[in-house]
PAZA-593355 format. One record per residue (C-alpha): x, y, z; chain; residue number from 0; residue in one letter. Coordinates in steps of 0.001 Angstrom, whole numbers, plus 500000, padded with zeros to 6 digits. Last residue first. Example, Ala and Ser with C-alpha at 12.3 -4.5 7.8 and 13.67 -1.06 7.14 Angstrom:
     px     py     pz unit pos code
 513670 498940 507140    A   1    S
 512300 495500 507800    A   0    A
This chain:
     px     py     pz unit pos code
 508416 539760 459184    A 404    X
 510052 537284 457431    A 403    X
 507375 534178 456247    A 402    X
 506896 531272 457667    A 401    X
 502983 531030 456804    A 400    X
 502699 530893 460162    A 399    X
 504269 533905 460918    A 398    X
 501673 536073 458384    A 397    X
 498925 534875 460371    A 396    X
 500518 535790 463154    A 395    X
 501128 538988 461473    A 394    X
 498115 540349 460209    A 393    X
 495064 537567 460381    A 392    X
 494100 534404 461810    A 391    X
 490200 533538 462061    A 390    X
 488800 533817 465692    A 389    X
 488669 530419 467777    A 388    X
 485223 529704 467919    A 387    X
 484228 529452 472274    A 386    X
 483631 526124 473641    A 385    X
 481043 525720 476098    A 384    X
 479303 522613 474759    A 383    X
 482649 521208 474252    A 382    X
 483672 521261 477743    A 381    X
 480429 518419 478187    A 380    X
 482322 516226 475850    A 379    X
 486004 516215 477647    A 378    X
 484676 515339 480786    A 377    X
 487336 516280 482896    A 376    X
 488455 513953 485585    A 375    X
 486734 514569 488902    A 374    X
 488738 511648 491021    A 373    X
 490929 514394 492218    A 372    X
 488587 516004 493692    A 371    X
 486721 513032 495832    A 370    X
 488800 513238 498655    A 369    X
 487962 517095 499429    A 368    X
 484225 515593 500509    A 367    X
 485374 513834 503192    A 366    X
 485223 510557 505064    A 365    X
 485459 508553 502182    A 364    X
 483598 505157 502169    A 363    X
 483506 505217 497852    A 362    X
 480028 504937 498037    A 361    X
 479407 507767 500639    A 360    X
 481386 509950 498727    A 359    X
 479971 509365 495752    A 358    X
 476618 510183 497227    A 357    X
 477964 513562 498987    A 356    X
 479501 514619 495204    A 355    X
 476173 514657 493754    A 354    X
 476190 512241 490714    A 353    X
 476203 514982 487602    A 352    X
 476870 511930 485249    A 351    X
 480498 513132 485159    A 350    X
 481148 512486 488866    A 349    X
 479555 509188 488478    A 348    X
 482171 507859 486101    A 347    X
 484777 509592 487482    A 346    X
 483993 507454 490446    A 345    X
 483395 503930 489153    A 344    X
 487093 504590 486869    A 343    X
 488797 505707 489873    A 342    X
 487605 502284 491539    A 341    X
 488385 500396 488517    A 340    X
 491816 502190 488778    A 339    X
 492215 501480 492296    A 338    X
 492510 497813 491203    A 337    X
 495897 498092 489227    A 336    X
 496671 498553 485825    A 335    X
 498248 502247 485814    A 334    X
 497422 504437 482864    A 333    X
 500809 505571 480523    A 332    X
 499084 504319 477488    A 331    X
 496535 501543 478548    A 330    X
 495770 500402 475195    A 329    X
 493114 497642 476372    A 328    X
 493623 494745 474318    A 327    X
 490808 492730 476744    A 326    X
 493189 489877 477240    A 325    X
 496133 492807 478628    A 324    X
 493421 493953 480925    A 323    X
 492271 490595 482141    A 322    X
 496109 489803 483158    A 321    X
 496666 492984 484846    A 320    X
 493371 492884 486404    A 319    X
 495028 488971 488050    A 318    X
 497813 490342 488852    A 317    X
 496377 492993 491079    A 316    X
 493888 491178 493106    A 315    X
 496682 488163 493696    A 314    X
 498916 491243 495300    A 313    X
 496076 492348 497468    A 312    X
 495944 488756 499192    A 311    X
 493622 485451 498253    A 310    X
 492338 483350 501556    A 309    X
 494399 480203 501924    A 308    X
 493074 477426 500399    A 307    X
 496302 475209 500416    A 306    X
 495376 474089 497850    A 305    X
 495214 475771 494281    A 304    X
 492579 478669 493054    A 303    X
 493914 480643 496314    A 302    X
 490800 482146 498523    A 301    X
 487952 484442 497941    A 300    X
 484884 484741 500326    A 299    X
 487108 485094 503775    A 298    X
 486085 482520 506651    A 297    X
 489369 479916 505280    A 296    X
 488245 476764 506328    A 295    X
 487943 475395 502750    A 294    X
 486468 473717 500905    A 293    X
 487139 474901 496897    A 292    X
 484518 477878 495881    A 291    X
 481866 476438 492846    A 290    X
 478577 477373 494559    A 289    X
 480736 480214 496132    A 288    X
 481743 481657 492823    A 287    X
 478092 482228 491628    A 286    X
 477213 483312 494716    A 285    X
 479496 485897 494226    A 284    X
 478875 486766 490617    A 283    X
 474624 486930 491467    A 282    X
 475166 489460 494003    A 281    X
 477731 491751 492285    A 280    X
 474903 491739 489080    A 279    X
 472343 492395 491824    A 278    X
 474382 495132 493321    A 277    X
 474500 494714 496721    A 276    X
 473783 497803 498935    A 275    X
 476005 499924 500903    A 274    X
 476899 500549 504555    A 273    X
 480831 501680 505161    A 272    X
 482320 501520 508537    A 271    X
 484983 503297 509143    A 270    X
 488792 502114 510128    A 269    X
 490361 503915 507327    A 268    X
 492461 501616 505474    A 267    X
 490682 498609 506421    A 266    X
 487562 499507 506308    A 265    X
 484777 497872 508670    A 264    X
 482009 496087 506926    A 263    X
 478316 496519 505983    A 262    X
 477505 495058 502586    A 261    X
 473800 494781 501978    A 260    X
 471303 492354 500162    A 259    X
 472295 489676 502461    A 258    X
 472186 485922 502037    A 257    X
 475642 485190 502503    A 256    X
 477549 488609 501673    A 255    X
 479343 489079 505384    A 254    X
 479240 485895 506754    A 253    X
 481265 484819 503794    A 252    X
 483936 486941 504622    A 251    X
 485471 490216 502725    A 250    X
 488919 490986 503819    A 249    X
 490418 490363 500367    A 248    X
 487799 492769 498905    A 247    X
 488139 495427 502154    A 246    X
 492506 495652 501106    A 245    X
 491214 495607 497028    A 244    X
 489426 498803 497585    A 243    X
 485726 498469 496949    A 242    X
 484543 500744 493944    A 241    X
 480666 498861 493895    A 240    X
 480601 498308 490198    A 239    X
 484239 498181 488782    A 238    X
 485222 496536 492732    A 237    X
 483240 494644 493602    A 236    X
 482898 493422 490016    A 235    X
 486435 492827 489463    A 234    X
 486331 490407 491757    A 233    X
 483412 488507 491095    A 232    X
 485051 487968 487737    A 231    X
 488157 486494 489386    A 230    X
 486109 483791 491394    A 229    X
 484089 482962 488250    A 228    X
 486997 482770 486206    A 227    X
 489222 480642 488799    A 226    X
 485991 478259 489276    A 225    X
 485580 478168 484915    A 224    X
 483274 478812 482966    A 223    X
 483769 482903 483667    A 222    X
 485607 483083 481020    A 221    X
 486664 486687 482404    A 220    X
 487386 489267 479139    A 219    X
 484109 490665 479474    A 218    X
 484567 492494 482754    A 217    X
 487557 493852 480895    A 216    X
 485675 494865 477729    A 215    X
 483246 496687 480375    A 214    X
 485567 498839 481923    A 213    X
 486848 500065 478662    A 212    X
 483499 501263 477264    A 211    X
 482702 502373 480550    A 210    X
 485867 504303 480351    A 209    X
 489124 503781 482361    A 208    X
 490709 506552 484675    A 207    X
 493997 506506 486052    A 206    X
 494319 509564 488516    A 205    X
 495789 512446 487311    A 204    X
 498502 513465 489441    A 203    X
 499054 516638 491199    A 202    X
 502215 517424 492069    A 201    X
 503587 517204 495510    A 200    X
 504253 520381 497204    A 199    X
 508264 520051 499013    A 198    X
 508619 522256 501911    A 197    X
 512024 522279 503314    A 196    X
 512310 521265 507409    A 195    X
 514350 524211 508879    A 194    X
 510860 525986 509762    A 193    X
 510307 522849 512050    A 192    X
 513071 523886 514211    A 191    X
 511094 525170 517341    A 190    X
 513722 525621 519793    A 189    X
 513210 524686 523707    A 188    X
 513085 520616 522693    A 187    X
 510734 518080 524751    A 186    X
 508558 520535 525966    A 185    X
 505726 518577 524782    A 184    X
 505036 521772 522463    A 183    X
 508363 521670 521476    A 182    X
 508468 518091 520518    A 181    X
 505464 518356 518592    A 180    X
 506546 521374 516228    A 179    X
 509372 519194 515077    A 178    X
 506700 516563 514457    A 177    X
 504655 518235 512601    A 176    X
 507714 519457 510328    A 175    X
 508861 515647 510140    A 174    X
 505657 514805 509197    A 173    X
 505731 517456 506509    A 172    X
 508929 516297 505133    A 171    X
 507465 512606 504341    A 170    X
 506360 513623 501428    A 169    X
 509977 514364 500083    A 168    X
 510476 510377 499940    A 167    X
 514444 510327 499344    A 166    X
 515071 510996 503307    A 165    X
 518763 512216 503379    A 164    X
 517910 516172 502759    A 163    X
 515924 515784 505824    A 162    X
 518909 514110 507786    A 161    X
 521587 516895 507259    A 160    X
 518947 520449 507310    A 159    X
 518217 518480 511018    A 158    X
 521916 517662 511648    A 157    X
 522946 521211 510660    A 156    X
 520118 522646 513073    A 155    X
 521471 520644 516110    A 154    X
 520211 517818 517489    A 153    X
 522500 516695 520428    A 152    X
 519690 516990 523743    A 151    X
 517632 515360 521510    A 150    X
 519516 512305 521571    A 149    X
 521256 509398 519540    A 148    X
 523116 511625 517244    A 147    X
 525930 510193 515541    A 146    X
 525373 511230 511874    A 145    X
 524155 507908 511483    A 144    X
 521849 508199 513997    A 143    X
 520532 511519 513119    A 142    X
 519400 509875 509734    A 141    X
 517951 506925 511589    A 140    X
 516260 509709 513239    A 139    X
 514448 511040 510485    A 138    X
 513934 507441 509163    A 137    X
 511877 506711 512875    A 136    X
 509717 510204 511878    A 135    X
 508409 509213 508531    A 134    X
 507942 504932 509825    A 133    X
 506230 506098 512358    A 132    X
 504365 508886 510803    A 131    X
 502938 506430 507962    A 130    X
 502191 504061 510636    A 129    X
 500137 506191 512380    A 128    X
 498499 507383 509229    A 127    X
 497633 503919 508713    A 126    X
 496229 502934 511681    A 125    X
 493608 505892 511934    A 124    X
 493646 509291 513870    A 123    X
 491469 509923 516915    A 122    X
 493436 511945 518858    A 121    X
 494730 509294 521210    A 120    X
 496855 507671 518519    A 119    X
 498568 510762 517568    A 118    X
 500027 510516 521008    A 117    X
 500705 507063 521222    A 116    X
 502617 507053 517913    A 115    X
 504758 510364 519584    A 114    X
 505244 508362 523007    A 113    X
 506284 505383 520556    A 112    X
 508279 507641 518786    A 111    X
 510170 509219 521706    A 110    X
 510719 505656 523036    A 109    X
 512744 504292 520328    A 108    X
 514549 507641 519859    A 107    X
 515768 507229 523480    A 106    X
 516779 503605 523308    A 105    X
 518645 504731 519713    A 104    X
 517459 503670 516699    A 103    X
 518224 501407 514269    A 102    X
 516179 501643 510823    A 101    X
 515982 499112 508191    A 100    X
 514214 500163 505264    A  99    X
 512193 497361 502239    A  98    X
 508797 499300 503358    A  97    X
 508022 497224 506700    A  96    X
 509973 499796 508543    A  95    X
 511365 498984 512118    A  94    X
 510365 501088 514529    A  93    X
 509756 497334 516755    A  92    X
 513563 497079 517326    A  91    X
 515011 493895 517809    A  90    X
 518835 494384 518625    A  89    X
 519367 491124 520192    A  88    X
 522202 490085 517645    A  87    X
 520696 487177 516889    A  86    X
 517201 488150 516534    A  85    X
 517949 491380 515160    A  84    X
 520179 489201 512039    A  83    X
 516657 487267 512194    A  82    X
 514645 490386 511183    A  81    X
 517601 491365 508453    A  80    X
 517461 488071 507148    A  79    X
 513443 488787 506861    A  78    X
 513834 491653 504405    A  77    X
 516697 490104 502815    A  76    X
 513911 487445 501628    A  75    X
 511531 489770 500314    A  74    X
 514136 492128 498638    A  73    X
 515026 489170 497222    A  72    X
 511406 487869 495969    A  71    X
 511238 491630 494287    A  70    X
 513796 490862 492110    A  69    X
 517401 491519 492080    A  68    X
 519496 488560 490217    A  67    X
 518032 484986 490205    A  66    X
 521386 483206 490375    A  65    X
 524106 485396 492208    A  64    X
 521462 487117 493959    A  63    X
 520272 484041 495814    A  62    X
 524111 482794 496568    A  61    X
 524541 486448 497919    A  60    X
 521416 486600 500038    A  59    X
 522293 482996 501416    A  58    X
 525453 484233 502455    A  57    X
 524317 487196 504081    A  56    X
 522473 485059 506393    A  55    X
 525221 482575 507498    A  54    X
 527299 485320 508393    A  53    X
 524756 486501 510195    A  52    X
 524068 483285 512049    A  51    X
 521191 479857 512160    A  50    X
 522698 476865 512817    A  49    X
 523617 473289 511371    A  48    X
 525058 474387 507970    A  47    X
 524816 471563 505497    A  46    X
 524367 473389 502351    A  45    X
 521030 471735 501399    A  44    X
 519902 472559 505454    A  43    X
 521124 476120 504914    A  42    X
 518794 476250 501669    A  41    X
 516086 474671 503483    A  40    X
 516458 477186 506321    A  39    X
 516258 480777 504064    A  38    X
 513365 479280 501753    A  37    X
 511506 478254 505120    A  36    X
 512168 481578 506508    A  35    X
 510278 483007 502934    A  34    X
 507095 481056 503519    A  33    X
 506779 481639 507579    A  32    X
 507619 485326 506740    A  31    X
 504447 485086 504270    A  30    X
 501870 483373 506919    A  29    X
 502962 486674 509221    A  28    X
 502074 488992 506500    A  27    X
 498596 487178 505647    A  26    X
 497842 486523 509860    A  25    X
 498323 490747 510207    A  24    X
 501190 492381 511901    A  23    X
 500222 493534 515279    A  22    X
 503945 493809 516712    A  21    X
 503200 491722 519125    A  20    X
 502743 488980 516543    A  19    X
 505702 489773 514269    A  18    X
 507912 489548 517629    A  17    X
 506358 485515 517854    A  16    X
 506825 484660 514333    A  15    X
 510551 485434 515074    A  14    X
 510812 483649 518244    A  13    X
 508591 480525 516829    A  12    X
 511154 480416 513844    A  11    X
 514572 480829 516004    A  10    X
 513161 477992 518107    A   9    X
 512417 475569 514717    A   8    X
 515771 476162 513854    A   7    X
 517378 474910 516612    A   6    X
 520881 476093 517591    A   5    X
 518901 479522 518154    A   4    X
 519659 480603 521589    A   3    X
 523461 479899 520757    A   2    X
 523890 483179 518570    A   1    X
 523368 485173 521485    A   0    X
């Protein structure tokens, strides 16, 4: 097998190719392209002709040995492990795009695409099928390495085995549904889904900034120059209009130029959402495009340096962290990212008594039970209804004083 891919430029095209069908996006296939070219140049520099595992693994170790374990690693053994596929002919499109390599049996393959197919039909988004997949192909990864490569060898042991195996407790529930699927499609005779343990996952207060806050970081952007006015119209969309940083990146010209309206298509959950331009959103955008680089890029924000390519999540991120730590922000144990601004936009008009169908509607959420955990407590309107703690007396008060009873 290893023979196919003599030529480097063949093994590239084959790989790019498989990322394709699989339906990953133009920004994840343009950074496989980056990293390959890492993995080739340093095989060029060392003089091996050819593309193998041994090859691969060597490069991973050479790379560790000098930079040590950092996310650019994980990157890059991410994509050895897609060639190492390649080579081998294993190529299995269950494969997880979170840092996990699963093999799967043929069988296991096609129960989950039957399964994906299934869930697909009734309506439910892209990203809760992938979050199934990827739930469902580590449960039988699990079974896999305990040697079980069909249904007809799953055993309640092997289920109470792999469940305890998968780290991420959320995905528990999946398995459950899933479980229950299989009987149902008379796939399996026993319902084991009661094996699967229930795990409740605790509530988490969302990171919140104030107005106060919000506005210091706003302020932070010199926004003389192209980078600040392209960063500042940013954090804009998304402080003032609570866009997630997946629609932001997505956003194209056509979209904004000379429109008093956003209507787009969500990325996460595939629904539209129809609001209006803010006039200080407005003005920051246009702003940035009087001063934007040429490029053919259709999306609004692209890379401050050529190639113009448009911007991705990861550049939204960095660049709050960097206007948060310029606005001395004590962030305490807050996250920095851009769903914070859009936590912050909701709290915000939670607390001003915003009805909870309008800040739905803002936010593009398709239900009203999203929006409760964005309801942080308003600290100053629970005062209004505090009660005067009664004066201490017999022998609490007598306790406190640290005396004997």
């Amino acid at each position: 097998m290893q023979e196919r891919y003599t030529l480097f430029d063949a093994l590239e095209n084959e790989l790019l190719e498989r990322l394709k069908a699989r339906g990953c996006s133009s920004i994840t296939i343009t950074g496989y392209r980056y990293l390959y070219n890492s993995i080739i140049s340093w095989l060029k520099e060392n003089r091996l002709e050819s593309y193998t595992k041994e090859n691969g693994n060597a490069f991973l170790q050479d790379y560790l040995s000098k930079h040590g374990n950092n996310q650019y690693y994980s990157n890059l053994r991410t994509v050895v492990y897609r060639l190492n596929d390649l080579v081998d002919g294993k190529w299995k499109d269950v494969h997880s795009d979170k840092g996990r390599h699963f093999i799967l049996s043929d069988e296991f393959v096609d129960i989950v695409n039957e399964y994906c197919s299934h869930e697909t039909a009734k309506g439910l988004a892209s990203g809760t099928i992938k979050y199934k997949r990827y739930a469902i192909s580590w449960f039988f990864h699990e079974l896999g390495v305990r040697q079980c490569f069909s249904l007809t060898k799953i055993s309640p042991q092997l289920i109470v085995q792999a469940c305890t195996k998968i780290t991420d407790r959320n995905l528990w529930g999946e398995v459950r549904l899933f479980l229950r699927y299989l009987v149902l499609e008379e796939k399996l005779d026993t319902d084991y889904s009661t094996l699967v343990p229930h795990y409740s996952k605790p509530y988490v207060i969302p990171s919140v900034y104030s107005i106060d806050e919000v506005k210091r970081i706003e302020n932070s952007v010199d926004t003389t120059t192209a980078q600040g006015k392209r960063d500042y119209a940013i954090i804009l969309l998304a402080s003032r209009m609570g866009l997630r940083s997946g629609d932001i990146v997505r956003l194209k010209i056509e979209d904004i130029k000379g429109k008093n309206e956003i209507n787009i298509i969500q990325q996460k959950t595939g629904k539209n959402l129809h609001l209006p331009i803010i006039e200080d959103v407005s003005e920051a955008i246009e702003d940035y495009l009087s001063v934007r680089p040429s490029s053919d890029a259709k999306e609004i924000f692209i890379n401050v340096y050529a190639p113009y390519n448009p911007i991705s999540t990861g550049t939204i991120r960095n660049l709050l962290r960097k206007y948060i730590g310029i606005a001395d922000i004590d962030v305490g144990n807050r996250r920095k990212g851009p769903h914070a601004l859009r936590s912050s936009l909701a709290s915000s008009m939670v607390n001003d008594d915003i009805s909870y169908e309008t800040v739905r509607k803002v936010l593009g959420h398709s239900s009203n039970n999203a929006l409760k955990h964005y309801a942080r407590i308003d600290v100053e309107k629970l005062r209004q209804y505090c009660l005067e703690p009664p004066k201490v007396s017999g022998n609490f008060k007598t306790f406190l004083k640290g005396e004997v009873i």
